[in-house]
N, C-alpha and C positions, 0 to 999 in steps of 0.2 A: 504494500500500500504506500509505503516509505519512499521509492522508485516512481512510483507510477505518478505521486504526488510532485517528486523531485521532476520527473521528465515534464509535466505538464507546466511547472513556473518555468523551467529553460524555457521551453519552448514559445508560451506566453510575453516572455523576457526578450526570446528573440525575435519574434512575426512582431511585438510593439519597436523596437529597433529599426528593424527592417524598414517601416513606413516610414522613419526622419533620414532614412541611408539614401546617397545617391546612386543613382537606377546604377551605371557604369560597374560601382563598388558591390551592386548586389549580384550583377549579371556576372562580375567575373568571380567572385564568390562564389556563387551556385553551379560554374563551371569547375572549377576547385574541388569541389565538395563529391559532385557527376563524378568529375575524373577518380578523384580517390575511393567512391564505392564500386566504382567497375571494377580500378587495382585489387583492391581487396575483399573483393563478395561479397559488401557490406547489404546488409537488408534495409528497408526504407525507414526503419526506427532510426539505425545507428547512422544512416547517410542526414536524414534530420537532426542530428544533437551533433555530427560531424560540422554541419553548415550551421552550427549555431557555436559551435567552439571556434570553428574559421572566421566567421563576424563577429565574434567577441575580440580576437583576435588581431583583426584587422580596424577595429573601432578603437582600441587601447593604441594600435602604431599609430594611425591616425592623430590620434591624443595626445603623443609626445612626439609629434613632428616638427614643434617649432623650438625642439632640444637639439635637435641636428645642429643649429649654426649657434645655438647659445653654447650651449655647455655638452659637446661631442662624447667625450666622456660617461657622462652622465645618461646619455642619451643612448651610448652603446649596453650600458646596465639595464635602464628599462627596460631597454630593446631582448639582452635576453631573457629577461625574465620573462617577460611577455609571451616568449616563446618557450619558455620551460611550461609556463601555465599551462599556456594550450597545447602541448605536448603533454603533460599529463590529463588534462580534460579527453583529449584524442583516446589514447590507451589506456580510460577506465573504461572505453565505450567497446572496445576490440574483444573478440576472446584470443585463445593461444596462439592458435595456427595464424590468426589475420596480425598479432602483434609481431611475431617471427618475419614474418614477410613486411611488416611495416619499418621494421628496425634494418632491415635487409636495404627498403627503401631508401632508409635517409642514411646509410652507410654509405650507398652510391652515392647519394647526395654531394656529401661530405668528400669524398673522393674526388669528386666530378667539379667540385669549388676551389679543391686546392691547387695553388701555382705551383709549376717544378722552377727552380728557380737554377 
């Protein structure tokens, strides 16, 4: 009941978001969200609380963007954190098999960022 109570204020919390978002930021959002439930077999529960941890996500960078030219520093900490959050928001929605392959993901990620210098 716990769950079902918690998924319905996410979601509440995000369809009310969504309507002050600009179109642009929801559309590529919701392609974001598409792509990652294909990647990982995700069902329409977990691809909905995926697109609502990605605009959560995306609303917080949004939010500290005018730390980029103040305070870069500062700006690079928010910034992970932001992304540790919604990385754990991510992989409480996952089961085993879809987290293995999502760590898998941002391994190549990670790889695929880094310069050989």
């Amino acid at each position: 009941m716990k769950k079902i109570l918690i998924l319905l204020c996410m979601t509440v919390f995000a369809t009310s978001g969504i309507l002050a978002q600009d179109k642009s930021l929801n559309t590529k959002i919701k392609r974001k969200a598409d792509s990652f439930a294909k990647k990982l077999k995700l069902d329409n529960k977990q691809r909905d609380n995926a697109y609502a941890a990605f605009m959560k996500e995306a609303q917080s960078l949004k939010d500290i963007e005018d730390l980029k030219e103040e305070d870069s520093k500062k700006y690079r900490e928010e910034r992970k954190a932001i992304k540790a959050k919604a990385d754990k928001q991510i992989r409480k929605i996952l089961n085993k098999k879809q987290k293995k392959k999502y760590d898998k993901m941002k391994g190549k990620k990670k790889k695929k960022g880094k310069k050989k210098r």
